[in-house]
N, C-alpha and C positions, 0 to 999 in steps of 0.2 A: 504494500500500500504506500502512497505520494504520503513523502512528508513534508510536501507544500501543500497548504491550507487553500481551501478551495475559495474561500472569503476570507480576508482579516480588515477589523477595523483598527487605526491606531486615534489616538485622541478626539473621538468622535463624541463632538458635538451637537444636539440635534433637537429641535424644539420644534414651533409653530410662532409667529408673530413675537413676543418678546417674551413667550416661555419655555423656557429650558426643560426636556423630558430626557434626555440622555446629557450627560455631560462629561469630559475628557475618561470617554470610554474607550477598554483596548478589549478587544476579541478577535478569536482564528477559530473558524468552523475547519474541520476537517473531513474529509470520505465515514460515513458511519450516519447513526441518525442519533442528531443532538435534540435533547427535552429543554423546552425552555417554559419555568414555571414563575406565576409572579402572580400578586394580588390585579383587580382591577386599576388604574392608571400607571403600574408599574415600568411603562414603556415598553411592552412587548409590540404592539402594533407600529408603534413609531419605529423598532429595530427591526422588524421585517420590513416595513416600507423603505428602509434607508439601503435593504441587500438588495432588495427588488429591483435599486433604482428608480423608485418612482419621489422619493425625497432626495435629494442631493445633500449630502453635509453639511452643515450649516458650517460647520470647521471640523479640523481633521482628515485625515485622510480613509477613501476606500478601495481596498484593492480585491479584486474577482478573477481565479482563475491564474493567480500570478501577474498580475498588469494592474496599475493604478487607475482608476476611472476616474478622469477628470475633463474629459470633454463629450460632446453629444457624440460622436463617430464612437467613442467607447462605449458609451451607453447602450448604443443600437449594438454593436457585438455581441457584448454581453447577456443583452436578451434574451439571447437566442438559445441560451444555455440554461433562463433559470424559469423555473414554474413554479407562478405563486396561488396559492390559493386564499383568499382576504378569510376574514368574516361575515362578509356580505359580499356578494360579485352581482354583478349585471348580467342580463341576460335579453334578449328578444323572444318574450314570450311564446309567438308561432316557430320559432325554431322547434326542429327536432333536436333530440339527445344527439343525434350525429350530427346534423348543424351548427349544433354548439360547438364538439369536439371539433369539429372540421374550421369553423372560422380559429378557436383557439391556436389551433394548429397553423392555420395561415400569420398570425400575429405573430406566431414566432420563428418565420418564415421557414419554417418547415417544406424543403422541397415538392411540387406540386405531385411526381411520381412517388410517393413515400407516402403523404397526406393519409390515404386509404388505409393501408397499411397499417398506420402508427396510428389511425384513430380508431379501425378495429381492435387492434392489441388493449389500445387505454380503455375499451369500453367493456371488452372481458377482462382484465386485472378488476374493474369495480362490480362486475355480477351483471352489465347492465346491457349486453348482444344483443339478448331475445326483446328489448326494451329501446333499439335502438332509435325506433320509427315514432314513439311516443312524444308529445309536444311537451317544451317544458314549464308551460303554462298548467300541464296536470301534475304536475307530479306532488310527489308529498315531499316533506321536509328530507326526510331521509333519502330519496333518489336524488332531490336535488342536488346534496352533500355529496352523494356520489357522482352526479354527473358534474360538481365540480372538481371531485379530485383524478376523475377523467382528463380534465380539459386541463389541468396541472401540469400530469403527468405526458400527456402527450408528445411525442416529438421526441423522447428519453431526455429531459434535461439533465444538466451534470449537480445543480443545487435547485432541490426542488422544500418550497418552504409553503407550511401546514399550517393554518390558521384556525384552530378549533375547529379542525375535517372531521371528528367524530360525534358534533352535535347531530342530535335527531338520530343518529346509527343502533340498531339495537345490538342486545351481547352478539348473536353470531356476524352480523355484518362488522361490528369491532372486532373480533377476532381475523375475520377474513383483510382487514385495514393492517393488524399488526403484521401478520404476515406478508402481504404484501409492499409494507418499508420495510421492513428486514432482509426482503428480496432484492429490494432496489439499492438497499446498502452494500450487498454482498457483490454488487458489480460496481462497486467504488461510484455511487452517488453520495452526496452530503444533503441529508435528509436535516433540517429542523423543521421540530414538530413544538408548537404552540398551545397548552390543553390547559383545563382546570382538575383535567382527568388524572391525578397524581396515578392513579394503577394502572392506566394508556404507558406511561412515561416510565415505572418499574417494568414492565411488561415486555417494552418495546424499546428503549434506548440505550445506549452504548455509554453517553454521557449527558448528566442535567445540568443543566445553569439555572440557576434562581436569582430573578431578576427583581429588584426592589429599587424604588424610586431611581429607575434610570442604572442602579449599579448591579453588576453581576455579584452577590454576595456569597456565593457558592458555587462551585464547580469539582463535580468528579461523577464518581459511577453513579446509580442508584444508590449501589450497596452503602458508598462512604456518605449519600445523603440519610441514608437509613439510621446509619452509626452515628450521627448527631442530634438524633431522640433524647429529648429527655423522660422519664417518667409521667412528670406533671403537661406536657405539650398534650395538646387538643388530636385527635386521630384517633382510625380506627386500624391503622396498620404503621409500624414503624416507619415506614418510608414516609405517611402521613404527618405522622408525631418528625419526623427528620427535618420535613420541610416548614412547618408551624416555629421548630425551635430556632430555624433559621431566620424565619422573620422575624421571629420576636425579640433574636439575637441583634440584626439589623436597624431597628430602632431607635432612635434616642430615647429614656427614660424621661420622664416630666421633669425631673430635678434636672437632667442635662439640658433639658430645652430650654429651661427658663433663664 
């Protein structure tokens, strides 16, 4: 396996209008699939929108792939390599499920001889072949989910990033999800996966990062998130109690704040 990092950020800074949501942050995703767990506002969204490329760094530098992106001609390269899935995506309701996959696949300019190909493959990895003629105006929560990590995964990107893909999935379709990045890892893709799902994240990841206002307060396996339980931390499985002890570790106390 490369031990160049498929993304690394170095002193990245990254907000919205004059608030700071990431600040003189350093990170290197590598080939594997990295968990990334954090309370609500912790910057998860703002730090997949800044690998996506769709934020530019407010300051800092980003580099993809080995190469520093700092102009549009990088940008456009770049894309072509990563598959993002949001928490919310867009769609043209009268598309079909292979519509969808099919323009996804055009945006990341996926050769037009291939197209076919690479968006039947994405539509069996998610269950959804026999489904492919369906409009995505009917679908339920759960298909939709999958027909975005369809439209993701299409085209084989090299860093493909998971934004709460397993809301709406029931246990066996989550099962058939871990399985499925754990495949994509095994051929040196860099999976980060985004969840609230702490047992998604034991389950299925190689390494977590615990992301709290903007900083990574943790970083290693499951297991050594596990081994930082306390007793008294809130959970119903040590990796649980692992990740609680870490926020609460992360905090200032009220005497420090004041």
């Amino acid at each position: 396996m490369t031990t160049v990092p498929i993304a690394r950020l170095t002193a990245l800074t990254q907000g919205y209008g004059g608030r700071r949501v990431i600040e003189d942050l350093d990170l290197s995703i590598r080939p594997g699939v990295t968990g990334l767990l954090g309370p609500n506002g912790a910057g998860k969204t703002t730090l997949f929108r800044t690998l996506a490329t769709i934020s530019p760094p407010q300051s800092g530098e980003l580099e993809l792939f080995g190469k520093p992106v700092t102009a549009e001609r990088d940008v456009r390269q770049v894309r072509r390599r990563i598959g993002y899935l949001p928490q919310e995506f867009g769609y043209y309701p009268a598309f079909s499920i292979t519509d969808f996959v099919r323009y996804c696949a055009w945006l990341r300019e996926v050769p037009s001889k291939e197209a076919g190909p690479a968006v039947e493959e994405a539509l069996a990895a998610v269950g959804l072949n026999d489904r492919a003629r369906d409009r995505m105006k009917s679908l339920s929560g759960g298909m939709l989910r999958r027909a975005g990590i369809a439209a993701a995964i299409v085209g084989s990107p090299s860093l493909l990033l998971l934004d709460e893909p397993t809301v709406g999935l029931d246990p066996a379709q989550r099962l058939d999800f871990r399985s499925l990045i754990r495949s994509l890892a095994r051929s040196g893709v860099a999976v980060v996966l985004s969840t609230h799902l702490v047992e998604d994240v034991g389950a299925a990841c190689d390494t977590v990062l615990v992301l709290s206002e903007g900083q990574v307060v943790h970083s290693g396996t499951p297991q050594q998130l596990a081994e930082r339980s306390t007793p008294t931390a809130p959970g119903d499985s040590p990796l649980e109690r692992g990740y609680m002890t870490v926020l609460g570790s992360s905090r200032p106390t009220e005497e420090a704040a004041c």
